[in-house]
C-alpha positions in Angstrom: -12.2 7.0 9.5 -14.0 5.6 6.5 -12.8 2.9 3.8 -14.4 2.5 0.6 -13.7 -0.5 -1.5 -16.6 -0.2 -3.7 -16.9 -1.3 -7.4 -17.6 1.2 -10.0 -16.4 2.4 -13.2 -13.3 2.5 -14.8 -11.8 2.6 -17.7 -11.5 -1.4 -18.9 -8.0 -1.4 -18.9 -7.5 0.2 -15.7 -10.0 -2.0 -14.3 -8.5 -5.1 -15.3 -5.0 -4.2 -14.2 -6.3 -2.8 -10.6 -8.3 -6.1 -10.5 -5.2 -8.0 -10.6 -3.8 -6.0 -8.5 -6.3 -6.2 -5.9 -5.8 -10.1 -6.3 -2.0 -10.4 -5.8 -2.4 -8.0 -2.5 -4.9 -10.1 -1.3 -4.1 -13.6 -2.5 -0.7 -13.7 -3.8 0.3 -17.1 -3.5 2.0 -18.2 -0.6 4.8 -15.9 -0.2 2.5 -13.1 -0.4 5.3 -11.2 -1.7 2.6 -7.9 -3.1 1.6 -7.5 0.6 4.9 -8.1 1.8 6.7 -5.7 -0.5 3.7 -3.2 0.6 4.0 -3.4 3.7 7.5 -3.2 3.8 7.7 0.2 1.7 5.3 1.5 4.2 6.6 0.9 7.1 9.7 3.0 5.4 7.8 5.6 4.7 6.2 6.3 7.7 8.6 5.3 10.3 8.4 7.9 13.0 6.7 10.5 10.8 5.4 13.3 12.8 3.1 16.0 11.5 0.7 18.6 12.9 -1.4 22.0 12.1 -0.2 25.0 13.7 -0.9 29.0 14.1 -4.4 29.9 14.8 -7.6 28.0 16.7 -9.1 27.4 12.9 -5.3 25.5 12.8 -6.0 23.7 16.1 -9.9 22.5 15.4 -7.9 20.8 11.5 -5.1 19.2 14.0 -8.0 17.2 15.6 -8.8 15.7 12.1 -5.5 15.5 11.3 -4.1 13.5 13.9 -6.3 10.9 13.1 -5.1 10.6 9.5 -1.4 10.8 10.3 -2.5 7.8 12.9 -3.8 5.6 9.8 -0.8 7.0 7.8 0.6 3.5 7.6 -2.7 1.6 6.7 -3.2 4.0 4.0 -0.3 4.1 2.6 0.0 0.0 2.6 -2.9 0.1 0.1 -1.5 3.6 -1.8 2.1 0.9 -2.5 -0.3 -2.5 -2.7 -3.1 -0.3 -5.7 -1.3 2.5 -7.2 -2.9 5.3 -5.0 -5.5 6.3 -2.0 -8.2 9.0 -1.9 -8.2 11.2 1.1 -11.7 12.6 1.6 -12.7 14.9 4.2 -15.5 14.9 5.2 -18.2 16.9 8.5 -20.0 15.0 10.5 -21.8 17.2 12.7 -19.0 19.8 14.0 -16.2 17.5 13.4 -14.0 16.7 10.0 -13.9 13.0 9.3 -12.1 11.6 6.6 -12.9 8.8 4.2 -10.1 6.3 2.5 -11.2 5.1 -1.3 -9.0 2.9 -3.0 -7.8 3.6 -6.4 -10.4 0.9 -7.5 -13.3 2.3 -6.1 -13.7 5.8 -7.8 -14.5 7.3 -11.1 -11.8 9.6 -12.2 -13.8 12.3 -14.6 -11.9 15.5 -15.5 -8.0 15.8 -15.2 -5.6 17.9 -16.5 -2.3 16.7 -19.0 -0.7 16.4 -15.9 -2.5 14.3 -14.6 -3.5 16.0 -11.3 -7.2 15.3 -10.8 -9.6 17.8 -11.6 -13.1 15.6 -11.4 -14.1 12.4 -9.4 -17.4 10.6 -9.0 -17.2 8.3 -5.8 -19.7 5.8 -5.3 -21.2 4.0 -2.1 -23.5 1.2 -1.6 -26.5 0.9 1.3 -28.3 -2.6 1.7 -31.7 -1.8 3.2 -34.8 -3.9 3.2 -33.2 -6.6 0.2 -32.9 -3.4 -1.6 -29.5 -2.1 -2.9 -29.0 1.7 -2.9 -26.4 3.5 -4.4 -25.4 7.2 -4.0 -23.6 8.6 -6.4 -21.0 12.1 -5.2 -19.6 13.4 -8.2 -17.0 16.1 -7.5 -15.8 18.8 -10.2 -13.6 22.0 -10.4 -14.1 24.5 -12.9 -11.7 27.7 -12.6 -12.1 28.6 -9.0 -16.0 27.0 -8.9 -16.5 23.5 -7.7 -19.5 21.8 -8.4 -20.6 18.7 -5.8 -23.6 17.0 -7.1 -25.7 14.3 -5.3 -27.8 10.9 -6.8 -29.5 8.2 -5.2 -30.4 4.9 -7.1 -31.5 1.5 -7.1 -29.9 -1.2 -8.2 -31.3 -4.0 -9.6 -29.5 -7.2 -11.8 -26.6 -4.6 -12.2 -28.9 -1.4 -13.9 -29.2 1.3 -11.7 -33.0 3.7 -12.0 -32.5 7.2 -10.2 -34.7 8.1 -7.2 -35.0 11.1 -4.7 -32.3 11.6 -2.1 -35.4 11.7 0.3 -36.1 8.4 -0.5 -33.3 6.6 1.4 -33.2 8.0 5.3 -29.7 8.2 5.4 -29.2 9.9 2.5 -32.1 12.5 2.9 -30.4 15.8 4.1 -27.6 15.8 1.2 -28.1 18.2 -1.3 -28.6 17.6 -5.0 -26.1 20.5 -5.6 -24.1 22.3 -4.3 -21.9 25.4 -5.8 -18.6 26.6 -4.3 -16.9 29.7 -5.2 -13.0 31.1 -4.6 -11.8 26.9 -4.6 -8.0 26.7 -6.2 -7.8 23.0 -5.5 -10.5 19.6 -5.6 -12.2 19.0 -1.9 -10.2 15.5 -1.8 -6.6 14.5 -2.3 -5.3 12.0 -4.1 -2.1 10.2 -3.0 -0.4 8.6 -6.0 2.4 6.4 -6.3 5.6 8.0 -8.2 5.5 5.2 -10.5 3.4 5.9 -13.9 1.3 3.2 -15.1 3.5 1.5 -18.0 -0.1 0.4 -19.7 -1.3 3.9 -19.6 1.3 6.9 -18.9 -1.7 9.6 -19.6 -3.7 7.8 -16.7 -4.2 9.9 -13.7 -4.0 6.4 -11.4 -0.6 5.6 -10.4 1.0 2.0 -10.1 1.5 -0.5 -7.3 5.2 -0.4 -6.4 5.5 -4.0 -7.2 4.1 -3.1 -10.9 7.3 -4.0 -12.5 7.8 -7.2 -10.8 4.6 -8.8 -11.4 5.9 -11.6 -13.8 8.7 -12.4 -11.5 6.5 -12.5 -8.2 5.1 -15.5 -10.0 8.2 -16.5 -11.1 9.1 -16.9 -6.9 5.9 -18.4 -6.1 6.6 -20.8 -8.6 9.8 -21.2 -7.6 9.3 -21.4 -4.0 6.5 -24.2 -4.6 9.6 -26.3 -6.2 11.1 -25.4 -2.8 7.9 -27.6 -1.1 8.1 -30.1 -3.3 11.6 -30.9 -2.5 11.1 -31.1 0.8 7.5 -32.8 0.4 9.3 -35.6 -1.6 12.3 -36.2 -0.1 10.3 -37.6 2.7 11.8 -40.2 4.7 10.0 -44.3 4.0 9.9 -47.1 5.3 9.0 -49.4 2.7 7.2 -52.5 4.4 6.3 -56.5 2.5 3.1 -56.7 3.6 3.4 -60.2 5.1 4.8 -58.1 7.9 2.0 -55.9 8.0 -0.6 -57.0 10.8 -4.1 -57.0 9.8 -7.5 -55.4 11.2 -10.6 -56.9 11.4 -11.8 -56.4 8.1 -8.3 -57.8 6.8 -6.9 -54.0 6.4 -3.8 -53.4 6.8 -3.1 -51.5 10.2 0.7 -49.6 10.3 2.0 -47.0 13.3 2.0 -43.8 10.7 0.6 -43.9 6.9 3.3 -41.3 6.2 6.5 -43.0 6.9 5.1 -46.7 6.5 4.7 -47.7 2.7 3.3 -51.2 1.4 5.1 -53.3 -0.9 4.0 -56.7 -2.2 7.9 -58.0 -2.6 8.0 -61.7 -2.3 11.5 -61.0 -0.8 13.1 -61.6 2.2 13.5 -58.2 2.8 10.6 -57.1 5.3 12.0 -53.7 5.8 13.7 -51.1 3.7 14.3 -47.4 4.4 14.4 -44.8 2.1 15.8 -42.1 2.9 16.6 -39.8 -0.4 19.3 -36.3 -0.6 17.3 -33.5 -0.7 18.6 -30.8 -3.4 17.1 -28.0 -1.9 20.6 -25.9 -2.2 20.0 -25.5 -6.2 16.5 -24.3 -5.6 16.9 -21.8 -2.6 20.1 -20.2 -4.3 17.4 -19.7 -7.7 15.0 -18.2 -5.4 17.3 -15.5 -4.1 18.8 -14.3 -7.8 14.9 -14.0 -8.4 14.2 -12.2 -5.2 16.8 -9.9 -5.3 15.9 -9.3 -8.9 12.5 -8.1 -7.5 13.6 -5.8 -5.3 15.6 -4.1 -8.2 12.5 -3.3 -10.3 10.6 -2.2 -6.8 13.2 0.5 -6.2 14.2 -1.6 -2.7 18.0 -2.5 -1.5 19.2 -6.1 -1.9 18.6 -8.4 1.2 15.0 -6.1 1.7 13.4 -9.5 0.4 16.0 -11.7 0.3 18.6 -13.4 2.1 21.3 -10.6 3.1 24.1 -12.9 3.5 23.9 -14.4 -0.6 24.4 -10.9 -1.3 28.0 -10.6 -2.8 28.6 -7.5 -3.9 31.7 -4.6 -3.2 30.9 -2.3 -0.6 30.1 0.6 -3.6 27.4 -1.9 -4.9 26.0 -2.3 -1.5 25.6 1.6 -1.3 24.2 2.1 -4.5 21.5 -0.6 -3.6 20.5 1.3 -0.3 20.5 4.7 -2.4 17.6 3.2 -4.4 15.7 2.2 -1.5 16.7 5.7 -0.2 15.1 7.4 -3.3 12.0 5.2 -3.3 11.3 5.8 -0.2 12.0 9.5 -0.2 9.9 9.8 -3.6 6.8 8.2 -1.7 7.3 10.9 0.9 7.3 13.2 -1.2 4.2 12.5 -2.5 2.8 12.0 0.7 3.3 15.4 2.2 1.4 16.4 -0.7 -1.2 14.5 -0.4 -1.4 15.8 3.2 -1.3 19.1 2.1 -4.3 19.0 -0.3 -6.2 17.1 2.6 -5.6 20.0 5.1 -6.3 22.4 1.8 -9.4 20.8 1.4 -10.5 20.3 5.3 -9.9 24.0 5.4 -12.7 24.7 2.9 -15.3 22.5 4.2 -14.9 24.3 7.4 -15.8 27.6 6.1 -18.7 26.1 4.0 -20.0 24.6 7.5 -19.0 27.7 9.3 -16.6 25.3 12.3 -14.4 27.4 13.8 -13.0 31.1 13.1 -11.4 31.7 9.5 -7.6 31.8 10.0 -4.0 30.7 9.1 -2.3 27.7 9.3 1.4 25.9 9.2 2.1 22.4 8.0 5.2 21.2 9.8 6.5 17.6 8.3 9.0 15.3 10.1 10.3 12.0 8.6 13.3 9.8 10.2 16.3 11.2 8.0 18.0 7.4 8.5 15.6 6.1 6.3 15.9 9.1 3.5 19.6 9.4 3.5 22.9 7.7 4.2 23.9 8.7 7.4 27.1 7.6 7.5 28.3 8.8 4.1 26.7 12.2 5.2 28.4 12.1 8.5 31.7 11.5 6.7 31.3 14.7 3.6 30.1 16.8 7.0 33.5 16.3 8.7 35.2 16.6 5.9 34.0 20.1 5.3 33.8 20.8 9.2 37.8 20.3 8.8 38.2 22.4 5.9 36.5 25.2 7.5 33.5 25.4 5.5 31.2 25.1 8.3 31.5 25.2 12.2 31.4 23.3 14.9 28.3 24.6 16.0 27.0 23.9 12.4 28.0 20.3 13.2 26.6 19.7 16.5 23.6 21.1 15.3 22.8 18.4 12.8 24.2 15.5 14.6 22.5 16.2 18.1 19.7 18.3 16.6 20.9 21.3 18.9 18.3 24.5 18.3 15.1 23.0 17.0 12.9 23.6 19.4 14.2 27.3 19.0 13.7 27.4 15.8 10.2 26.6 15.5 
């Protein structure tokens, strides 16, 4: 599996914003709070997901592929919550279906409908070769039911770009310039977008980090958190020393056990030695650092205690279950958009096999599995289902079905 994290462009705005982006993912102060909040939502997401390709051979040879996606599932979506989205690009190498992951930075977004579903993409990849820079340009485009792939190579040099022939960089030389496919409903990519609409463009096709409407306050616990350090830092315990008790090195230095404990006065008092030992007030400054923490996860769709400390959470137990239902539906929102993402990969996979002639035409099946623990509150559900299982309205059988997961396998 492939992952592009090329430059190209954007529109400004968008670039600037992904920049940013890109910056607090990867360098987000010390609490690293982007890639922790990423993380976290992905590991949610994905949490013993299953998925596979089922119903013919032309459904076993797009399994293969498939299970190698569904392995990265929790890489890619990391950077799909850290960036706003992920391209997932199939592509055949040989008599195989690889797939390529391409950040939300690192493609050219060039025909879209009101929607914003994707219509048109150019992706862009680099080749260093010889002190020269290549570039190959793939620009993808549905029209109707045609889709139009069109292949070309430059060089780059001080930033401008000057087209040459495909043939002229090896690896590049057995791509077509053009190629025209007929009887296509859907683009040969997918695109998997976070939920979340960019609030500095709500027509943009690109969808927002899931920390986007915490940005200011992630700075606001970084800031806080390096008052935290400080505290500590200067509540250091001293030794404050005259230095007539100080001995002397050979170049009349002073000499003293540990520079960090043992500080220098010149006094004139009797008083050789005098600790310092001051009260730190780190109580004030942890309890701030919570209210702003917990006020992140609000505005990231997360429960309270997801970030911060779930023990200075005082709330009634109908505030603590309307807290986990938002992490519930931000999690199952993701999902949602995950399975689809999926399912225009496979759509797409399915196409490029008949175009390369791999494996038989025929049918397929999706089937999707997600831990319904993270999705939904079991308990709460447990409790309605009991309550209708007692006024008749379903069966026993009904009941031990969902709770034991009695007659899957036969209904498959």
């Amino acid at each position: 599996m492939k992952l592009f994290r090329k430059s190209c462009p954007v529109p400004e705005k968008v670039e600037v914003k992904q920049t940013s982006w890109r910056e607090m993912y990867e360098n987000g102060g010390r609490l690293r709070l982007a890639a922790a909040i990423s993380a976290e939502v992905s590991r949610l997401v994905t949490l013993e997901m299953q998925s596979r390709i089922y119903g013919s051979p032309r459904a076993d040879i797009l399994d293969c592929a498939y299970r190698e996606v569904i392995s990265n599932a929790r890489s890619f979506c990391e950077l799909a919550c850290a960036l706003g989205g992920v391209v997932l690009k199939p592509y055949v190498e040989g008599d195989e279906v690889k797939t390529a992951i391409i950040t939300a930075d690192s493609f050219e977004v060039t025909a879209s409908k009101p929607d914003g579903t994707i219509l048109g993409a150019k992706f862009y990849e680099r080749l260093k070769k010889d002190k020269e820079v290549y570039v190959k340009c793939e620009e993808h485009l549905l029209v109707q039911d045609r889709y139009f792939i069109t292949n070309k190579a430059y060089t780059e040099t001080h930033g401008e770009l000057k087209e040459i022939p495909l043939t002229d960089v090896a690896e590049w030389a057995d791509f077509e310039s053009e190629v025209v496919i007929s009887n296509v409903k859907a683009p040969l990519f997918s695109y998997f977008r976070m939920p979340s609409p960019s609030t500095d463009d709500i027509t943009s096709p690109f969808g927002a980090p899931i920390y986007s409407r915490a940005v200011e306050l992630i700075e606001d616990a970084n800031k806080q958190y390096e008052r935290l350090l400080w505290e500590y830092e200067s509540g250091e315990r001293a030794l404050y020393v005259d230095e007539t008790a100080v001995r002397r090195g050979a170049r009349c230095e002073a000499v003293v056990p540990d520079k960090r404990l043992y500080r220098m006065l010149s006094t004139g008092n009797d008083e050789l030695f005098e600790d310092w030992t001051p009260d730190i007030r780190d109580e004030e400054i942890i309890n701030g650092l919570e209210r702003i923490l917990q006020r992140i996860e609000f505005n990231c769709g997360l429960a309270y205690g997801t970030l911060s400390d779930p023990q200075s959470v005082e709330k009634t137990a109908e505030e603590i279950r309307a807290s986990k239902q938002r992490s519930y539906a931000t999690v199952s929102e993701i999902q949602t958009a995950l399975k689809s993402a999926l399912s225009g990969w496979v759509m797409a996979a399915n196409v490029l096999c008949d175009v390369y002639g791999i494996a038989q035409k025929g049918e397929y099946e999706i089937d999707f599995c997600f831990d319904d623990s993270i999705v939904a509150d079991r308990t709460t559900e447990f409790s309605e289902r009991m309550q209708l299982l007692n006024a008749g309205v379903i069966s026993a059988e009904e009941m031990r079905k969902w709770y034991l997961g009695e007659g899957a396998e036969n209904n498959e």
